[in-house]
C-alpha positions in Angstrom: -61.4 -48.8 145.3 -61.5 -46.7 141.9 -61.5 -43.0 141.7 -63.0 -41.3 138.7 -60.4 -38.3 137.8 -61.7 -35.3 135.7 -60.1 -32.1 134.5 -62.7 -29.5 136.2 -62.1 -27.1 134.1 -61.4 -26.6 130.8 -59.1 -24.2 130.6 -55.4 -24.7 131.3 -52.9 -22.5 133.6 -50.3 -23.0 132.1 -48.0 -24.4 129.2 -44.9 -26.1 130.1 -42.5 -26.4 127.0 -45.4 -27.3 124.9 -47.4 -29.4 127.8 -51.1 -28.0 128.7 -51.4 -28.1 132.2 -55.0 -27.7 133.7 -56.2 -25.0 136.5 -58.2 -27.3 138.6 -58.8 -31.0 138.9 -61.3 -32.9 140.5 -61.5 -36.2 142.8 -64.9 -37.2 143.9 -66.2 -34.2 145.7 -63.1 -32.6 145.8 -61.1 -30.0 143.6 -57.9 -29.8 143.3 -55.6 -26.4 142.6 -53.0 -25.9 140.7 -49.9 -25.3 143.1 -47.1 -25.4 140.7 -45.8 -27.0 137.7 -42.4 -27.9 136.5 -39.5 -29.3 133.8 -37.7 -32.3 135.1 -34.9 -32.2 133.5 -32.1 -34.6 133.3 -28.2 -33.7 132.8 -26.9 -36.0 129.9 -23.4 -34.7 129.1 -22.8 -31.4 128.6 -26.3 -30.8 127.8 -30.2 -30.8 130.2 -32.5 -33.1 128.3 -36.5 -32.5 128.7 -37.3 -35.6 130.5 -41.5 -35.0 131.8 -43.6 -31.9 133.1 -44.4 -32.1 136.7 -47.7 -30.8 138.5 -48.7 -30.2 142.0 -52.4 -30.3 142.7 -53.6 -29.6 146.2 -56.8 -28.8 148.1 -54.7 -25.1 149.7 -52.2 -23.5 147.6 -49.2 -23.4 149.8 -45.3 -22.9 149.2 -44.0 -24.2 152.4 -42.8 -28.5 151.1 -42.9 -29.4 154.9 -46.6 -28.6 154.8 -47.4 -30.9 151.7 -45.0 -33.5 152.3 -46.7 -33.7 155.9 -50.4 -33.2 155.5 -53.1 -35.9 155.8 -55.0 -33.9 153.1 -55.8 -35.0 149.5 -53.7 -34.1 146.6 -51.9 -35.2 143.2 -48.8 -34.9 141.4 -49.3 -35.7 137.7 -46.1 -36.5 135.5 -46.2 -36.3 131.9 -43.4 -37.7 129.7 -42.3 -35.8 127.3 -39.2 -37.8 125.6 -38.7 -41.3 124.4 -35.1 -41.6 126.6 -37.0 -42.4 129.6 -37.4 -46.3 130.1 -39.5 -48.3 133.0 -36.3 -49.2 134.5 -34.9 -46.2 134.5 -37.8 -45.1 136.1 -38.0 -46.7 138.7 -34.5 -46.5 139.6 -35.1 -43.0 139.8 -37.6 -43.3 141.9 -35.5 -45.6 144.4 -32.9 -43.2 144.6 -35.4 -40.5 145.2 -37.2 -42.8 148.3 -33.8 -43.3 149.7 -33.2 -39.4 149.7 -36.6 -38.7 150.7 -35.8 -40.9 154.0 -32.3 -39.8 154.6 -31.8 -44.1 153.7 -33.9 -45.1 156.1 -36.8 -47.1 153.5 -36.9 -50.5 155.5 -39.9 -48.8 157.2 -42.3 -48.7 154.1 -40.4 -50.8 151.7 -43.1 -53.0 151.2 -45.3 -49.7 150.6 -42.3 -48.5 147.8 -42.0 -52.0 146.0 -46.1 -51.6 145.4 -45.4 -48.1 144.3 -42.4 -49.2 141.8 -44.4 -52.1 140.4 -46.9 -49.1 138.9 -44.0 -48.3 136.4 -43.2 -51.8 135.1 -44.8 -51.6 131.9 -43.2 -50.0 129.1 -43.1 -46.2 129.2 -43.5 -44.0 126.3 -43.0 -40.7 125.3 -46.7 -38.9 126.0 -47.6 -41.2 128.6 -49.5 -39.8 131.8 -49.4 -40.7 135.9 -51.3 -39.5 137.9 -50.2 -40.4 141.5 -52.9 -39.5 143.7 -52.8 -39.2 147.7 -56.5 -39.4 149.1 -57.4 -38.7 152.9 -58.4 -41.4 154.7 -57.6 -43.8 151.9 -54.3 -43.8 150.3 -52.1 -43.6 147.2 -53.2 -44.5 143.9 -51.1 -44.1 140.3 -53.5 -44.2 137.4 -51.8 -43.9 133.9 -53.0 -42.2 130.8 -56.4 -41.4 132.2 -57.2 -45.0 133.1 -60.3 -44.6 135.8 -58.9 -48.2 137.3 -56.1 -47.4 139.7 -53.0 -49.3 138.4 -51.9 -50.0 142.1 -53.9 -48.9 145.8 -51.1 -48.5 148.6 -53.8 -48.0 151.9 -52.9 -45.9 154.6 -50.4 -42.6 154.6 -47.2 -45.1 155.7 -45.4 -44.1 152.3 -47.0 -40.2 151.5 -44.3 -38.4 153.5 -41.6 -40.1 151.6 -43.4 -40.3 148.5 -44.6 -36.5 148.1 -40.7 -35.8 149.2 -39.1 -37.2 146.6 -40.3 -34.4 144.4 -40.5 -31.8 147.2 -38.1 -32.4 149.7 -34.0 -31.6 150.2 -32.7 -33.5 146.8 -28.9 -33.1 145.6 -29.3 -32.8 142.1 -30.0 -29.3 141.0 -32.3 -30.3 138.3 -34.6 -31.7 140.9 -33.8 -28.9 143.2 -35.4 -26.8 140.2 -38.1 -28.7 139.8 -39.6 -28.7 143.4 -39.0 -24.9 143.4 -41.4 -24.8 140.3 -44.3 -27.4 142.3 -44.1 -24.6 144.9 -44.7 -21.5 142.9 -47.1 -20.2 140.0 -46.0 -22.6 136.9 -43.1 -22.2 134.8 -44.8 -21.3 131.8 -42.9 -22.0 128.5 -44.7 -22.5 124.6 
């Protein structure tokens, strides 16, 4: 099943260190609002590296994660990357870590769901690169990359959205990510 993604409107909300990030988005028939937009940021060192610009699209505005991370309602979280330091593998090992938080190490459950999801990231990944990891009622999760209208993978069902959606919104140890789901849950962080 394909999904036609389109900025509806124009006009952007926000900047995020240099990153245009739109007001509204639409899927099908349905618009999507800008809920909050973030740095990830990585500690390498001494020193926070600018790793990609995080943003929360949802049908409601809403600050409460338990809410999002919960709901059987369409929304998307689009990641932009914004150095060439990030790698597919280090991506995705990322990503594990964060599904193993997001389900206090409980991923037996939907692991079949996550390796679907990983396998989105296995080609190479490039500075400027865009995903767009879509959640659709009644349907399921699809990651489209660089504005692709075919739907890299299709994971049916709402099995993995909980754990998914909490990997950028749920209780995370590392303060950089801590940051960052503060930002998804509040008007954007905006930096030029």
């Amino acid at each position: 099943m394909m999904f036609s993604l389109l900025a509806a409107s124009m006009s952007y909300a926000a900047v995020v260190d240099g990153v245009d990030v739109p007001e509204k988005l639409a899927v099908g028939d349905t618009e999507l609002l800008l809920n909050g937009a973030g740095m990830r940021e990585k500690r390498l060192g001494p020193i926070n590296k600018d790793i990609y610009v995080a943003s929360l699209y949802l049908t409601t505005k809403t600050s409460d994660p338990k809410t999002i991370i919960d709901a059987d309602e369409t929304m998307m979280l689009r990641i932009k990357i914004v150095t060439s330091l990030i790698t597919s593998e280090k991506f995705i090992n990322h990503t594990k870590e964060g599904f193993i938080e997001a389900t206090k190490g409980n991923t037996a459950p939907i692991q079949k769901e996550i390796d679907a999801f990983l396998s989105a990231f296995a080609d190479d990944i490039k500075d400027g690169d865009l995903f767009e990891i879509l959640y659709t009622k009644g349907v399921g999760v699809q990651v489209f990359k660089n504005g692709s209208k075919e739907a890299k993978i299709m994971i049916p069902g709402i099995a993995v959205k909980p754990a998914l959606f909490g990997i950028w919104l749920g209780d995370r140890t590392e303060k950089n990510l801590q940051s960052l789901a503060k930002n998804l849950l509040s008007s954007p962080e905006i930096k030029k």
